[in-house]
C-alpha angles and dihedrals in degrees: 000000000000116000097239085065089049086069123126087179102107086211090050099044093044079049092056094042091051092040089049090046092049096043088055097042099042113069103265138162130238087243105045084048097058088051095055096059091049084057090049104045081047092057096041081056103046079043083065096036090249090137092159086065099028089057081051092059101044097049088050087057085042096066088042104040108087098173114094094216101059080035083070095049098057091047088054094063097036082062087042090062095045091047092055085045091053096243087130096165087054092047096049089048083055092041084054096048095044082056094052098059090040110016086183084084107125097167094056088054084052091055099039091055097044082053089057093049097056094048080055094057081043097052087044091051089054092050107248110108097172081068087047097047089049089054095049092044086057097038080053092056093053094050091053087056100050090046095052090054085041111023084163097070140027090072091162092057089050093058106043094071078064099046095050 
C-alpha cells in the first residue's frame, strides 16, 4: 500500500483521493502514474520528517518521471531534504538541477540563496569577511531572481538588501 494511503492527516488523505481521481480521469500513462505515487508518498514522508524514506521515494520517481518539468519539482524537494539535514553543497547541486529542467522555480532560488547567507555568517564567524561578503553578494542575487519570478512573496528577501 502505498504511504500516502497510510495517512491519518484529513488534508493528506482528501489530497490522495483527488490525486488518484485526476490521475484516472486525465490521459496518463502507466508509467507517469506510477511516478507520480512515488512522488506522493515521498512528499507525505518529507511532510513527517521521515527523509530516508522520503529520498527512496524520490529517486524511484526519478527513474520513472520523463517530463522535465515534474522532474524539477522532485529535485526541489530532494534539495529540500538534504538542506534540513545541513548537506548544504548536495542541496544547492539539486537546487541547480531542478533549475535546469524549470528555470520558473522561485523557491529553489530562495533556498539557494538562504543557503548562501548562512555560508556568509559562517564565513563572519570564522573572521574573513572578504569570503562572507562574497556569499551575501550571491545569496542577494538569488533573491533577486526569485523575486523577480514571485514579487508577491519573499518579503523578507526584499528587505535584507536593505537591511545590510
Amino acid at each position: 500500500m502505498p504511504r500516502s494511503q497510510r495517512n491519518d492527516n484529513f488534508i493528506d488523505k482528501t489530497f490522495t483521493i483527488l490525486a488518484d481521481i485526476l490521475t484516472q480521469i486525465l490521459p496518463t500513462t502507466k508509467r507517469e502514474r506510477e511516478a507520480f505515487i512515488y512522488y506522493r508518498d515521498g512528499m507525505s514522508a518529507q511532510s513527517e520528517g521521515e527523509y530516508v524514506e522520503a529520498l527512496r521515494s524520490y529517486y524511484k520517481a526519478m527513474r520513472l518521471e520523463i517530463d522535465s518539468y515534474d522532474r524539477s519539482y522532485i529535485l526541489h524537494n530532494i534539495g529540500l531534504i538534504h538542506t534540513s539535514n545541513g548537506k548544504h553543497a548536495k542541496a544547492l547541486e539539486y537546487y541547480f538541477q531542478a533549475l535546469e529542467r524549470n528555470s520558473f522555480l522561485p523557491q529553489a532560488f530562495n533556498n539557494m540563496a538562504v543557503i548562501c547567507h548562512y555560508r556568509g555568517e559562517q564565513a563572519i564567524q570564522k573572521g574573513d569577511l572578504e569570503i562572507a561578503e562574497a556569499w551575501f553578494d550571491q545569496a542577494a542575487e538569488y533573491w533577486k531572481r526569485a523575486i523577480a519570478l514571485s514579487p508577491d512573496n519573499y518579503v523578507e528577501a526584499q528587505n535584507w538588501p536593505k537591511i545590510t
